[in-house]
N, C-alpha and C positions, 0 to 999 in steps of 0.2 A: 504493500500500500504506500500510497505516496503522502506526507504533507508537507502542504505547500501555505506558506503562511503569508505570503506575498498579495498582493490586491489585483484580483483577475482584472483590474482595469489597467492595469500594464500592456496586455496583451493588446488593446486598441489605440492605445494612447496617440499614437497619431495622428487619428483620426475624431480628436476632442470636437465637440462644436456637431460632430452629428450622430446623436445618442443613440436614435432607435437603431443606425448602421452598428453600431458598439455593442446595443444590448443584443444583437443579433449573432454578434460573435461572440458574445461570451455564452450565451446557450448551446451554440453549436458546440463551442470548444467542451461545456462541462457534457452536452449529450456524448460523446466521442471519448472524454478523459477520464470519465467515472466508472465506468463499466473496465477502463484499465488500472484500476486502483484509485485514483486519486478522491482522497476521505477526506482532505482539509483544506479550507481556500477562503479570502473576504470576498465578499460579492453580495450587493443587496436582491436576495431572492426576489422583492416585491416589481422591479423595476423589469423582469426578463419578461420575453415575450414565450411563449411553447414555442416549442420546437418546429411543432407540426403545423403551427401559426404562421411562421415565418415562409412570406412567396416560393414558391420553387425556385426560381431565378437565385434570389437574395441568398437562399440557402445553400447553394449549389458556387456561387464563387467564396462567400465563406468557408466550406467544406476544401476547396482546393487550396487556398493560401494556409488556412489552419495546418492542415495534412500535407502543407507545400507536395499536392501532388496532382499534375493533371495529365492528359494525353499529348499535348504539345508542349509543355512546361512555359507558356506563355501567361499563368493561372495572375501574377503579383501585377502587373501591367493592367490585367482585364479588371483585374478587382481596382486599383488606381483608380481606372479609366471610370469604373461602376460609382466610387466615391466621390469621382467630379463630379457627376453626372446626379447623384443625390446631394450635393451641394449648391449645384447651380442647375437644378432640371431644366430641360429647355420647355420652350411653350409646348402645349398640347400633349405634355409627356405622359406615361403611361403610368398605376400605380407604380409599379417595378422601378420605376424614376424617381419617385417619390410627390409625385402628384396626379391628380384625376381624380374623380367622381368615384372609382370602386365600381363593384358590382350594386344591381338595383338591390333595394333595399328588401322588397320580398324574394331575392332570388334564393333564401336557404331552400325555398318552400317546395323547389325543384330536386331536391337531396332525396337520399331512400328516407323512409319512416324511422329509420336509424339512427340518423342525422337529424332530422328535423325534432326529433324526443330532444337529443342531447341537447340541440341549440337553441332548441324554447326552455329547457332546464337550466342550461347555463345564464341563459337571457331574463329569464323570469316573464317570460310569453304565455300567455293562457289563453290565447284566441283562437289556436286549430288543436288545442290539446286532445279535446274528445277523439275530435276527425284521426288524427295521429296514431294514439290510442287504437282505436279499433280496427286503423288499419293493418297495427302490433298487431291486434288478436285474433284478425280474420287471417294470418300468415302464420304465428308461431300456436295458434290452436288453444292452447294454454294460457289462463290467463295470469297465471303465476307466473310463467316464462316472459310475459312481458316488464314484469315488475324485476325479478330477478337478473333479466336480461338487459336490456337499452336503457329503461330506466334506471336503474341501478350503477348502470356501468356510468349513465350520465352522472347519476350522485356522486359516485366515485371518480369524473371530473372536477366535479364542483370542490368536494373535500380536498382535491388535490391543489388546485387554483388558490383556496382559503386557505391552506397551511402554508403556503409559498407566499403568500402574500397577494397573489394576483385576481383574487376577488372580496370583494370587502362584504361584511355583515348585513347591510341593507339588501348585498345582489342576494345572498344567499337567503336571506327570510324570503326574498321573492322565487326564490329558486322554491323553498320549502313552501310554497301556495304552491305552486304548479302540480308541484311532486303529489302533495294532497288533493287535488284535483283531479290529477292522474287515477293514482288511487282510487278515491271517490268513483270514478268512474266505471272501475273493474270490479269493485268490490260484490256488488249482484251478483256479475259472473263468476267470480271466486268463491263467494259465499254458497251457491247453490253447487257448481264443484265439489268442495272439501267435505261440504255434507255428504255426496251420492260415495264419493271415495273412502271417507270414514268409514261410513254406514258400510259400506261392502267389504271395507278390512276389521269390523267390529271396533272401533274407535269412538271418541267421542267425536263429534261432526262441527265442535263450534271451536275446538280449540285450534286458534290460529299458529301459525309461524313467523320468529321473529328472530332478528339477530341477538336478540338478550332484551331482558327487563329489568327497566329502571326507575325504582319510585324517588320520588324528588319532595320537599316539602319544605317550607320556610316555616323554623322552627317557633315552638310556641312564644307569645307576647310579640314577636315582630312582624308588619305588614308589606313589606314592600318584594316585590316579586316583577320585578320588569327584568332584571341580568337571569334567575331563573327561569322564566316563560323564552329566554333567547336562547338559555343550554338546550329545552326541550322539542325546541324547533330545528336546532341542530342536531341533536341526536334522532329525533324523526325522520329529518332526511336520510338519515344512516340506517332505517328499516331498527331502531331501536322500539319497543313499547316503551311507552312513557306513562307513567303514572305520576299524575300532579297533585300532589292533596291541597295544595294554596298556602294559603298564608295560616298562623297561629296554630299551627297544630303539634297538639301534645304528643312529648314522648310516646305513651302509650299506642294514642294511636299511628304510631308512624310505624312502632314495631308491630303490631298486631295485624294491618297492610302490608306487611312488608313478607311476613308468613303465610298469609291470605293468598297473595299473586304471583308466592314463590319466586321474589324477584332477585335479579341475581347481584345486582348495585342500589346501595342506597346513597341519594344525594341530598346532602340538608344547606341550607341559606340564612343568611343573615346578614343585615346592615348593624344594628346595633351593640353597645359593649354587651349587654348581658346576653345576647343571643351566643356568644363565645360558652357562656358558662351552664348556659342549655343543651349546646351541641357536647360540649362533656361529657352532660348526664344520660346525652341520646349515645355516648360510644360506650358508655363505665355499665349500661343497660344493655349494651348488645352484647358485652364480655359477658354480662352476669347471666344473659338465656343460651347465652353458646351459638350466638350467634357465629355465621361464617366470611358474610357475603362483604367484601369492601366498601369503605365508607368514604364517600366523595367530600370536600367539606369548600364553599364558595359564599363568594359576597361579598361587599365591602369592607366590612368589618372584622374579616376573617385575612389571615397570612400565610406562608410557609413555617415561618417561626412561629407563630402560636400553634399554627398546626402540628408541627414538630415536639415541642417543649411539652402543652399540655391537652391533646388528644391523642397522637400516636402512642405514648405509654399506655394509655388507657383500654385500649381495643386490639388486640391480637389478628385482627383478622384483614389488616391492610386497611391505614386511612392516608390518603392522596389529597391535599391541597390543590384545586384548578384553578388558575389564574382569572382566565377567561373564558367564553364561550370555544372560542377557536381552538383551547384545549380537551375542550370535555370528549370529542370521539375517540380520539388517542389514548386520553387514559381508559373511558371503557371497554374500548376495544383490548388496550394491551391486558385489561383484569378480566377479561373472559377469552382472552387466547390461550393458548399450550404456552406459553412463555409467561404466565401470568407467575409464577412462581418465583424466577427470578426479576421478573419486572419488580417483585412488593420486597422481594431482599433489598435490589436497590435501591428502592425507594424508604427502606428501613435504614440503610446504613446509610442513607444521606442528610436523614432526619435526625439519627442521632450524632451525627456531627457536628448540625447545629445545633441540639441542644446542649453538644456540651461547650459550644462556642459560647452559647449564651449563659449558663452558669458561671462560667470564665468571668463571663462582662459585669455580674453580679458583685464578685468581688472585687474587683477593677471602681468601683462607683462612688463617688464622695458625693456628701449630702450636707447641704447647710440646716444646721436645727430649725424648726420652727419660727423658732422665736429671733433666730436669727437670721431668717427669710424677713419675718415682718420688721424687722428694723433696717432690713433693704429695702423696702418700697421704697416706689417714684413717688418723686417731692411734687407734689400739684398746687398750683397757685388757685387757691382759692376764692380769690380777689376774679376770676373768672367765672363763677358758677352761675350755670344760665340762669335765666330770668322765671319765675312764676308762669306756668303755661295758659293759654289764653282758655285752654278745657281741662277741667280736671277732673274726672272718674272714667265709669268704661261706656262704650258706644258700641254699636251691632253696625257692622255694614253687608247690607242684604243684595245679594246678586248683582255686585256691580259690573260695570259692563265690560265684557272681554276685549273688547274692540282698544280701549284705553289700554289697558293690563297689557294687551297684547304689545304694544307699544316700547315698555318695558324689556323687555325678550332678552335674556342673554344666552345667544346660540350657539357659543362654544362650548359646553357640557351635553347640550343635546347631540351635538355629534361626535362625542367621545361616549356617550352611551351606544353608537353605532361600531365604537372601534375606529373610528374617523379619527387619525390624528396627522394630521401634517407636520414639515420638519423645519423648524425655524429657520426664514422669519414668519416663514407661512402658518403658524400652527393654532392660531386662534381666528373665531371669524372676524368680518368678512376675508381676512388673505388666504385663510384654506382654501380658497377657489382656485387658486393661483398656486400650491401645491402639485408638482408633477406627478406625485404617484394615488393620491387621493381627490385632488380637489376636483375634476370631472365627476366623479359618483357624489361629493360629497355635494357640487352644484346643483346635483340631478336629485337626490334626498332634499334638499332645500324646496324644492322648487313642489315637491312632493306634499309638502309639511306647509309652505304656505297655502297651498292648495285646501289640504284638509282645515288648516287655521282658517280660511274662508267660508268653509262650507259649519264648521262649529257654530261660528258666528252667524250667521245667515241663519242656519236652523236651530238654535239656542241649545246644541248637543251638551254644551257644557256650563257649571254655571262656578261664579266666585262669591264668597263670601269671605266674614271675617270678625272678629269684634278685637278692639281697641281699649286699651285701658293708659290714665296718667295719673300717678300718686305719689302725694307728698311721703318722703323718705329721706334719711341718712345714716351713715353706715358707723358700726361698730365694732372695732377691730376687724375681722376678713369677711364679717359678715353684713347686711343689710335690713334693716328695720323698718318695715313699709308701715305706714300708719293711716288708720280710717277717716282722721280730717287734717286740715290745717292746724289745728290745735296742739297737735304730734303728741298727745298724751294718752294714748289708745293706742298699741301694735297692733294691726290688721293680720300682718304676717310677715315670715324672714325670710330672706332670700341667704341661703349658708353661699360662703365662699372655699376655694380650693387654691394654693397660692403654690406657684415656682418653689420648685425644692433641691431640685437636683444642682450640685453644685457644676457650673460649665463658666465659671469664670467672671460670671455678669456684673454687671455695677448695679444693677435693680432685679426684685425678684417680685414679679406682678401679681396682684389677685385681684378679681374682677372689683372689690367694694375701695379698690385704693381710687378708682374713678366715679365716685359719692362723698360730696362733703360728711365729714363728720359732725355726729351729734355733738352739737355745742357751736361748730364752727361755724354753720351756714345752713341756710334753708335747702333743698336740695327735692330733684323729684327721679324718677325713673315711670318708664313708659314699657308697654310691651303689647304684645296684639298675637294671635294665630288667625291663621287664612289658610285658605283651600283654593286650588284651581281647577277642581276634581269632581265635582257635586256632577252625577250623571255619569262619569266615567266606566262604572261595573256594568250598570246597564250596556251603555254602547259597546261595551266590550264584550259584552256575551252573545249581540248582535254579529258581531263581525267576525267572531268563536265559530256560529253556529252555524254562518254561510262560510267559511273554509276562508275567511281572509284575516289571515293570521297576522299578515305584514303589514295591515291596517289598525289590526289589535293593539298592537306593541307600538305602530307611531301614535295613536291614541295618547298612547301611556305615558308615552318619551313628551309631549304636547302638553298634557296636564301636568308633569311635575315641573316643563320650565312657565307656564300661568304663576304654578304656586309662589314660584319664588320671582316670577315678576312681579306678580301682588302683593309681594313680601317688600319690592322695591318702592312699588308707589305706596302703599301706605307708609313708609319709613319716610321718602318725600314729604307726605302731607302730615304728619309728625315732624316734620323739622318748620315746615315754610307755614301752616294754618294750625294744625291743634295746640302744639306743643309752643310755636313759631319763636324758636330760639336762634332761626338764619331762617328771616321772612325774604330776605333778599336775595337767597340760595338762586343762582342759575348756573344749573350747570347740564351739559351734553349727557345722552346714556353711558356714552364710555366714557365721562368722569366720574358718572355713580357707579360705574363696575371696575373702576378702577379707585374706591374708597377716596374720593375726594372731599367726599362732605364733612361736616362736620360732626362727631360721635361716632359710636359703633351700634350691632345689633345684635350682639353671639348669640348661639340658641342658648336655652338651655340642655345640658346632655351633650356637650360636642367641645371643643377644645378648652373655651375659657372658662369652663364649669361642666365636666365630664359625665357630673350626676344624674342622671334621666329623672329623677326625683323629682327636682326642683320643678320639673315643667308642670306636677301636680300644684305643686305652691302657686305656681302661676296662671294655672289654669282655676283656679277657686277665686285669684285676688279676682280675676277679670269676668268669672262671674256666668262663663262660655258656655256649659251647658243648658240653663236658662235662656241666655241670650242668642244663642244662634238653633234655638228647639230642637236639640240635638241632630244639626245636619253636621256639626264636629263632634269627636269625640274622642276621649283616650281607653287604651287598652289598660289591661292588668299590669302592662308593659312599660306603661307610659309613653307608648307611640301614637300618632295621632290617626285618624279614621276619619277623610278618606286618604289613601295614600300621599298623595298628591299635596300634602299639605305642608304650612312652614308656621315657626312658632320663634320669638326672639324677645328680650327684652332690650331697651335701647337706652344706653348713657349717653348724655348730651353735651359733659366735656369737652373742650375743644383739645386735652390732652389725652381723652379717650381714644386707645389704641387697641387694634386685634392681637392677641396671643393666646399662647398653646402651654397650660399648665404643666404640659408632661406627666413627669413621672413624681410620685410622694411617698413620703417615708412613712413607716408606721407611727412615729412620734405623732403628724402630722394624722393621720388616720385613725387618731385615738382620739387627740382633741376634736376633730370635726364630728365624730362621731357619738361627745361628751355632750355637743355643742346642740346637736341634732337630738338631744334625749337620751339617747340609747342606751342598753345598757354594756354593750360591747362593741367590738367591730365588724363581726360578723355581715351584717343586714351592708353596711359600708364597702367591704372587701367584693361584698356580690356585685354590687351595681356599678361597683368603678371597674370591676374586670382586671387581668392580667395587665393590660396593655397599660393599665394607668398605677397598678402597684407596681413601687420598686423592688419590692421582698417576695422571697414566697411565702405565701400564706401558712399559716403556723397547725 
């Protein structure tokens, strides 16, 4: 075997300045170089075209200079002569020149029934599928051999294309409508099939065939399921059963399904800290019934190192951390191959190497005490503290209008929920358009998305709401004291704080109440509000479930969470400039409120500058939300909010109010807060902040 650690753009370098001629040689050279050993090489997979892509012409003088071999040995001169010639095409030149028209636009439609599967698969075309389809089935007879045959082989392009980089997440959820379409269409014929077949080999008649089964489930107390509903759409293409259980479901029942449909992968999800400390109890449960089957573990809030550290000790039986979607067939394919055995060795001995990397880093860690964090806080002039707010208690804002909100938008997260990321300076919108390897699809999804954004509005598919809260407060040591009038001799309720611990050298160690005047020093308020952009979203999504357009489903989804958090931007707007109006003369662009120009912050509660999911209960009582929005919001056991799509903050009005990430805290720290909080221990404390925010392990 050969490695080659060099950068396969060597091989064309002289020819810089005409890329697609380059990427066309670096395919050729690795179709030709791999199959003779060559294992190791730079090359950005996403930017190559196929092989089988590439003109005959284009192919064919690559093939000779590569190989320097031709029949006249004239190959270096033709190929020169071919480079001008895609440099400076003359007029009227052919593709093969590098310009013209191409072939017409329906001409795949002329291809065998072979061809035209693949290229509406790979295309995400659903307009001759049936016709297609059953031209498969009046040829190969069987209408299993259609699925197993063309269409599958198509999947098995597409899967190809997506791990290489050369088709992106939007093609393939289009790809995966088609495929169910497909499907869909044979399914009669298969179904009445597998009966007469059964029946005549004594079998059961209903039990189908699949490449393996995979139940999936976002673990109890958290709601958000748009990166899972995308694994399952990817593994569906791959002839996977998928079993979805949704959102918030119990341990229990996830094992109890999981014995039920004999499935042979279980996959669990989570955004939030404590969804870590659930997925636990779902692996330390599967140890304790003898469970076998591997355990997937994804979602935001999940890692390789926490999945390393503290779920693989726990479960015997193989648990895999998935990045992404674009990982998930890979790994369930390699845990239900003949190589599945050493696939989970390796994947054991890579896991305990980070954990012992990470035990390492434990003792490695210095910690400023407590109290000697709080005597590092930032020095705030209080000679600043904004002015008495022009409204003070809470408000309801009933279905405001999307059309405004929508205004708002910030669309660079929506197209990282796609896997859409461009490479700087392109990598936020609008210049991802302008991205060579992404920004054509990511144009084309855009253009998709304000489509659907149109049709929302026009048909009120969706609705926003919200309620508003401003109260007199000031803070006492790390924590905050909200009070029921001006009078400030009545606590309503507290808002506990979490401060910088970990010693990294800082000159200030922040906690969210050092930006609240303190009791005694100055009058002071804080503000806070949740919203939804989601109101309607389950419905429409079962609608678009239940007709096979799945890739409608999830831009749905992707739709309503950036409302929420646009409506999370203008009401923080009109808390600065009319309720609160502490910067009435605030003007400023969209991209200087998403680039925090304003003045104050908004952090949620439960997320970096206050990690406790808790607090969002405190703050969902001061503002009174259940009552006030007739329960169209609502919180779980979890303290997630319902409908997904929603967003919750409290907001300091400071003008030295800054965002920060409390990190990691020491038990000293974890004792007090937890003194501070009532409690009688740390326990109820160590749950809800999670690994990721204790420094120690738990005792």
């Amino acid at each position: 075997c050969v490695s080659f650690s060099g950068g396969l753009s060597n091989l064309s370098f002289s020819f810089r300045g005409l890329t697609a001629l380059r990427d066309a040689m670096h395919t050729v050279f690795l179709q030709h170089a791999v199959p003779k050993g060559l294992n190791m090489s730079i090359v950005n997979p996403g930017a190559l075209p196929r092989y089988q892509d590439i003109d005959a012409k284009t192919r064919k003088l690559c093939e000779e200079v590569i190989l320097n071999k031709s029949d006249d040995g004239k190959h270096v001169e033709r190929f020169l002569e071919f480079a001008e010639q895609v440099k400076n095409p003359p007029k009227n030149a052919g593709p093969a020149a590098g310009g013209g028209e191409g072939p017409a636009k329906d001409a795949w439609r002329n291809g065998t029934y072979v061809e035209r599967l693949h290229h509406a698969l790979v295309n995400g075309i659903d307009k001759f599928i049936d016709e297609d389809v059953e031209a498969a089935r009046q040829d190969l007879q069987v209408p299993l051999h259609v699925i197993e045959g063309p269409l599958m082989q198509g999947m098995g392009i597409i899967g190809d294309l997506f791990g290489a980089g050369k088709m992106f997440l939007p093609q393939v959820i289009k790809s995966a409508r088609v495929m169910k379409k497909a499907v869909g269409y044979l399914t009669p014929f298969m179904e009445e099939e597998k009966r007469q077949a059964a029946l005549a080999a004594g079998e059961d008649p209903d039990a189908p065939k699949y490449n393996g089964v995979v139940l999936m489930a976002t673990v109890k107390g958290d709601v958000h399921d748009i990166g899972k509903n995308i694994v399952g759409v990817v593994l569906g293409c791959n002839n996977y059963k998928v079993i979805d259980m949704g959102v918030m479901v119990p341990c229990d029942k996830i094992l109890e399904r999981a014995i039920q449909e004999k499935v042979d992968v279980i996959g669990l999800s989570g955004l939030i800290t404590p969804s870590l400390d659930e997925m636990v109890h779902v692996a330390e449960q599967m140890q304790a019934r003898g469970f076998k089957m591997p355990l997937m573990i994804g979602g935001a809030t999940t890692s390789k190192r926490h999945t390393a550290v503290k779920l693989a000790p726990k479960y015997d039986g193989g648990v895999i951390h998935v990045l992404d979607a674009s990982r998930s067939c890979t790994v369930v394919s390699s845990c239900l191959s003949s190589e599945k055995k050493s696939y989970l060795e390796d994947i054991t001995d890579e896991y305990t190497e980070i954990r012992d990397e990470y035990y390492a880093t434990l003792i490695d860690k210095q910690w400023k005490t407590l109290e000697q964090a709080q005597k590092m806080g930032p020095k705030i002039d209080w000679a600043q503290t904004p002015p008495k707010p022009k409204f003070v208690g809470n408000l309801m804002i009933k279905e405001h209008p999307i059309a405004e909100i929508a205004e708002y938008i910030d669309w660079t997260p929506f197209f990282q929920v796609y896997q859409l990321r461009g490479k700087y300076p392109n990598r936020d919108y609008p210049a991802i358009f302008k991205d060579d390897r992404v920004g054509k699809e990511a144009k084309k999804l855009f253009e998709e998305a304000k489509e659907m954004l149109d049709w929302i509005i026009k048909e009120n598919i969706l609705q926003a709401s919200g309620v508003v809260g401003i109260h007199p407060c000031n803070s006492v040591g790390d924590d905050i004291e909200v009070y029921t009038s001006d009078k400030r001799d009545e606590v309503a309720c507290k808002f506990y704080g979490l401060r910088q611990q970990l010693d990294m050298g800082e000159e200030t160690y922040v906690c969210q109440s050092d930006f609240i005047a303190p009791k005694g020093v100055a009058e002071d308020y804080i503000a806070a509000f949740a919203c939804t952009g989601g109101l309607g979203c389950a419905e429409q999504r079962k609608k678009f479930e239940e007709t096979g357009d799945i890739d409608k489903a999830i831009l749905l989804e992707a739709l309503a969470d950036r409302l929420a958090e646009a409506f999370a931007e203008l009401i923080h707007l009109k808390i600065r400039k009319t309720l609160w109006a502490y910067a009435p003369d605030e003007n400023l662009s969209l991209q200087d409120l998403l680039k925090v120009r304003y003045q104050g912050i908004r952090p949620a509660p439960g997320y970096p500058s206050q990690p406790d999911h808790r607090e969002k209960k405190t703050m969902w009582d001061l503002l009174d939300i259940d009552k006030l929005s007739e329960g169209s919001l609502t919180l779980t056991e979890s303290f997630m909010m319902l409908p997904g799509a929603s967003v919750s903050a409290l907001v300091f009005a400071h003008p030295q109010a800054k965002y920060f990430s409390v990190g990691q805290v020491n038990v000293d720290q974890v004792e007090a807060y937890s003194k501070r909080r009532g409690e009688a221990g740390v326990e109820s404390t160590e749950r809800w902040l999670g690994s990721t925010v204790l420094g120690y392990e738990k005792r």
